[in-house]
N, C-alpha and C positions, 0 to 999 in steps of 0.2 A: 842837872841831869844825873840819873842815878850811875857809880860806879860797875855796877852791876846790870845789862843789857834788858830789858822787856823782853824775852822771847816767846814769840807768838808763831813760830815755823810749825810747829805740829803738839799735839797731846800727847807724843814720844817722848818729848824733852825732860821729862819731868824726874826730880829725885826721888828716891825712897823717903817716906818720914820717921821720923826715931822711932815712930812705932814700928811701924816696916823692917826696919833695920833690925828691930830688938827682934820681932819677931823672926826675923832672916835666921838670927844667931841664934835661936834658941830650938833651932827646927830639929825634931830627931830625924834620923834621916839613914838609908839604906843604897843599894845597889837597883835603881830603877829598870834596866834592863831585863832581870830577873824579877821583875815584880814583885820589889822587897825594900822598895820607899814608902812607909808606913804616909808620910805629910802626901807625897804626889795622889797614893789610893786615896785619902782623904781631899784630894784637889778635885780628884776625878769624880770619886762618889757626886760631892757636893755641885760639879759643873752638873754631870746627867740631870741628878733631880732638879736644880733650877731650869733644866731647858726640855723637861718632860722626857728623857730619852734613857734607854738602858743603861748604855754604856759613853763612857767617855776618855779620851786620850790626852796627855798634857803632851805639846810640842814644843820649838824654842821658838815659832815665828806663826804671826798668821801667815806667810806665803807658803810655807811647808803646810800647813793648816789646810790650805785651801786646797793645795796641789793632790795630796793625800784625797781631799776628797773627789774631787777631777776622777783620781787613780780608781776610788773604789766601784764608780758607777759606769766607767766607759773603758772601751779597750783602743790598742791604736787605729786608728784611721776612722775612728767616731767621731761625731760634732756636739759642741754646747752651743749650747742657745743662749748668751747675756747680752745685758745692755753696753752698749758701744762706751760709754765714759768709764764701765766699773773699773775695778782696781785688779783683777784677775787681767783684765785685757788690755791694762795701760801700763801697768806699776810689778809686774811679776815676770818680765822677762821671754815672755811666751813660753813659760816654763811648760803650760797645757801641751806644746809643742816638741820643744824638748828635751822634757822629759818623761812624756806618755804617748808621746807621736799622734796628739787629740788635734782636732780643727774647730776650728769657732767660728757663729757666727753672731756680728755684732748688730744687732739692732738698736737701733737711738729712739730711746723714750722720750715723751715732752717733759721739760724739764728733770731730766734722769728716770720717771716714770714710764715703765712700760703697762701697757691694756693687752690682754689674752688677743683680742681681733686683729693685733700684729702679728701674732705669732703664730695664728691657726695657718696662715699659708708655708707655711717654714719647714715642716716638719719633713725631714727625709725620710723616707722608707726602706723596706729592705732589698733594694734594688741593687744587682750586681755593680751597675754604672756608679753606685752614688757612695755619698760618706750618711754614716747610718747616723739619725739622730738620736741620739742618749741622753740628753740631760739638760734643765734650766737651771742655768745660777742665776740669783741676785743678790743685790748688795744691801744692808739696810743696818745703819742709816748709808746715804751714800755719799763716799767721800766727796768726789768731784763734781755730786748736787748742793754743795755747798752742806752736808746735814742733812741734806732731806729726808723724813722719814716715811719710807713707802708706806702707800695709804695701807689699811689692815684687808679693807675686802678685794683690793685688787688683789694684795699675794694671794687671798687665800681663793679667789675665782682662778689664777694662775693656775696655782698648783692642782687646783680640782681637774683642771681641766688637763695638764700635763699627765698627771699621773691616771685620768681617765683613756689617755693613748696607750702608757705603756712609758710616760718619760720619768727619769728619776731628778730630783729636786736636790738641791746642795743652795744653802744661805751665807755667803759671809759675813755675818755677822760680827763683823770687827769690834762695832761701837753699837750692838745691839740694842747694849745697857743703857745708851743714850737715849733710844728708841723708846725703852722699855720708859723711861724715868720721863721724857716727856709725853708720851700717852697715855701712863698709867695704865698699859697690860703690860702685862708680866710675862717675863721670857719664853716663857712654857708657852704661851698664848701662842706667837709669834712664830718658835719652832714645831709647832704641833703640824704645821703643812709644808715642813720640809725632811727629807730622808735622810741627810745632815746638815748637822749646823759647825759652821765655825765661829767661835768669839775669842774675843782679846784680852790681855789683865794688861798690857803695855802704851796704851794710848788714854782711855779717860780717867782708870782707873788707877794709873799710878806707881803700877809693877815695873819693875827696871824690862822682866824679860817675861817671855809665853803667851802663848794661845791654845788653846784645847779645842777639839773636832769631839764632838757627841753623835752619836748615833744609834742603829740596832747593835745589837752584841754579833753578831756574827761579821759585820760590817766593821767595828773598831777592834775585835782579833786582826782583820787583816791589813789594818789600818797600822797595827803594830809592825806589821813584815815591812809595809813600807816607809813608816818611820825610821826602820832601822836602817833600808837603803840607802834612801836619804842623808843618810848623817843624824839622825835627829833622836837617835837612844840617850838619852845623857843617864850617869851613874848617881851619883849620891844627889840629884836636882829636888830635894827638899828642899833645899834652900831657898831655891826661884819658888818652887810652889805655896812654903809657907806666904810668900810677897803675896803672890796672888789669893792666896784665903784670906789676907788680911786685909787687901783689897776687898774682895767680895762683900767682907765684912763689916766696912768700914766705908767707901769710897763710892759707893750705887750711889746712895739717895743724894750723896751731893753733887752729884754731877745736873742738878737741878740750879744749881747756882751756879756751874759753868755756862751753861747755857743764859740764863740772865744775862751775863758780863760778855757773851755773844753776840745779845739783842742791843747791850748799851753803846758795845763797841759799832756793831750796824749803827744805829740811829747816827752816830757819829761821823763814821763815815757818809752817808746819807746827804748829809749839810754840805760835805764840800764838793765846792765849785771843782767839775773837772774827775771826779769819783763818782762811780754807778755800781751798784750794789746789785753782783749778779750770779742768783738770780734776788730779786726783792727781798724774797719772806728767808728768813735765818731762823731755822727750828729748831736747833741745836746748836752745838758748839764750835762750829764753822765758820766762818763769815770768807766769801768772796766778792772781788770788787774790781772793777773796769778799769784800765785807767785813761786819759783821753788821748788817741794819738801825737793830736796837736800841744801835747805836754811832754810828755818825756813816754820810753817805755816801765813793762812791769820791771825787769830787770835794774835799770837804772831807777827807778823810783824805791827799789829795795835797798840796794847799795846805798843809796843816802840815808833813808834812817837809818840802816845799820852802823853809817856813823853819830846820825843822832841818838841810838841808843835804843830803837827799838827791830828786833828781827822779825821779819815777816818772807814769805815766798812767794819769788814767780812760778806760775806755772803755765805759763803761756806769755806771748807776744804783750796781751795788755793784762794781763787778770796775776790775783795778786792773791794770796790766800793767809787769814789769818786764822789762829785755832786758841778760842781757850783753856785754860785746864787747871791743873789741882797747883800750880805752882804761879800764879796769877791772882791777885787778889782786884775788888773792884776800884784801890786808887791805884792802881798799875794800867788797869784798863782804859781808866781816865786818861792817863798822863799818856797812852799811848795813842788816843785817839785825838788828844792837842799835840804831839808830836807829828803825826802824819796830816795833821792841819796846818801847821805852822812851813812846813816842809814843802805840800802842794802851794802854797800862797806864794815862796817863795819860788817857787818852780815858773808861777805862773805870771811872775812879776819879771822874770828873766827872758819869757818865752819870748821869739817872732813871730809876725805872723805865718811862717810856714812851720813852725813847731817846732825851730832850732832855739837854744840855747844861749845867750852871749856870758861871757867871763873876760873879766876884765877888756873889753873891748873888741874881742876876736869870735869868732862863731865857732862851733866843735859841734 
């Protein structure tokens, strides 16, 4: 077993590579506040045009990212329309809440996917009694779809249809690029039918820090007031931005072999007795997986390879999630997925038949 852990927790983990780093240090670099980071306007230029849009903002997080956009399109006591697993409604705090005094409502897609015919009954009006509805997020790819990449004519029948009421559209596009690299349309594609987009340089791509929200120009002027609310001005942050140009530059087209070493690691799991891969198809660089009551839980099934050497996450009672990324190569992937074999085998060679555990003699 290797000294060094397999960590398969998230596409967050990842280091800078010497390129990265060289380029970190060589970044010129200014007072961002005052719009006098020459690398950040250069971050920004280059996010707008890859994702068709005016203008664009660099921040330090997708959840400021997102919140910001939440900000620009609703006032308080308005409602978003998302799907029930996204990452705005499970993973950010109810920041929608607050910190914009917004309401949401979740609706649950088939497998993360939502259809328009859910949503045409939803919409609130402008009724004294009610909460007004302003806005559809969605998420894509979606994390807690294991990757899934929303189909392209559902967004865009979505948004035709939102924006034919009057609603405004917001993407988070965290791991868009992932989207972008297994479909083969191009970003711009993607955010052509939303009113902003959020994306990430922190998850596939490689960047230690940031995310950037694009949008209209008059929309990312005031995206600026609320970044600064926030906390979210940073000074001389050429630094982070050069990371992420060198991402950009560098880090897209391979996230095409992340996603491989996703499919290898799925198949893998797949084989073993007592693991169910949910949901089935892995389109990216995700993989989630069941584990069987009558075995052990997610939890304790983590805790153990983490002592064998490989890191993965519960994120529920039985489901388990692995992610792979720029810091995973495919005999890493390998040896993680005879690791979480060898590991269920012996799980399942200890079990009883009511799904306790025996050591040394005694049941726990």
């Amino acid at each position: 077993m290797s000294e060094i852990p397999i960590d398969l927790r998230s596409d967050t983990v990842t280091r800078p590579t010497p390129g990265m780093r060289a380029a970190m240090a060589e970044a010129v670099v200014g007072d961002d506040v005052f719009g006098e980071d020459p690398t950040v306007c250069a971050l920004e230029d280059r996010v707008a045009a890859l994702l068709g849009k005016e203008r664009a903002i660099f921040v330090p997080s997708g959840t400021m990212s997102n919140q910001i956009g939440l900000r620009l399109h609703c006032s308080p006591g308005d409602e978003v329309i998302l799907e029930a697993d996204c990452h705005v409604f499970n993973y950010e705090q109810a920041g929608y809440a607050q910190l914009s005094g917004l309401a949401v409502r979740p609706v649950a897609g088939e497998e993360s996917v939502l259809r328009r015919e859910q949503l045409e009954g939803l919409v609130r009006g402008d009724n004294d009694h009610l909460s007004r509805t302003r806005l559809l997020c969605l998420e894509n790819t979606h994390n807690r779809g294991a990757g899934r990449v929303l189909p392209y004519d559902g967004i865009a029948d979505i948004c035709e249809w939102g924006h034919s009421i009057g609603l405004a559209t917001h993407l988070d596009g965290a791991r868009l690029w992932n989207a972008a690299v297994a479909t083969g349309i191009p970003p711009a594609d993607w955010a052509q039918h939303f009113d902003t987009v959020s994306v990430c340089f922190s998850k596939g791509l490689g960047a230690p820090v940031g995310s950037a929200l694009a949008g209209p120009k008059p929309l990312i002027k005031l995206a600026r007031r609320h970044r600064k609310l926030l906390g979210g001005g940073m000074r001389q942050a050429g630094v982070l931005a050069a990371a992420a140009l060198y991402a950009l530059e560098h880090h897209v087209n391979r996230l095409a072999l992340d996603h491989a070493h996703a499919a290898a690691l799925a198949e893998a799991i797949a084989r073993i007795d007592g693991l169910e891969l949910s949901p089935a198809r892995v389109e990216t660089n995700i993989v989630i997986f069941s584990v069987d009551p009558q075995l052990t839980t997610a939890a304790e099934l983590c805790a153990v390879l983490k002592r064998r050497g490989l890191l993965v996450l519960p994120i529920g009672q039985r489901l388990v999630r692995a992610v792979t990324h720029l810091d995973v190569d495919g005999d890493a992937v390998r040896r993680a997925g005879a690791i979480v074999e060898a590991v269920v085998e012996e799980l399942r060679a200890t079990a009883t038949p009511t799904g306790e555990r025996t050591v040394r003699g005694s049941s726990r």
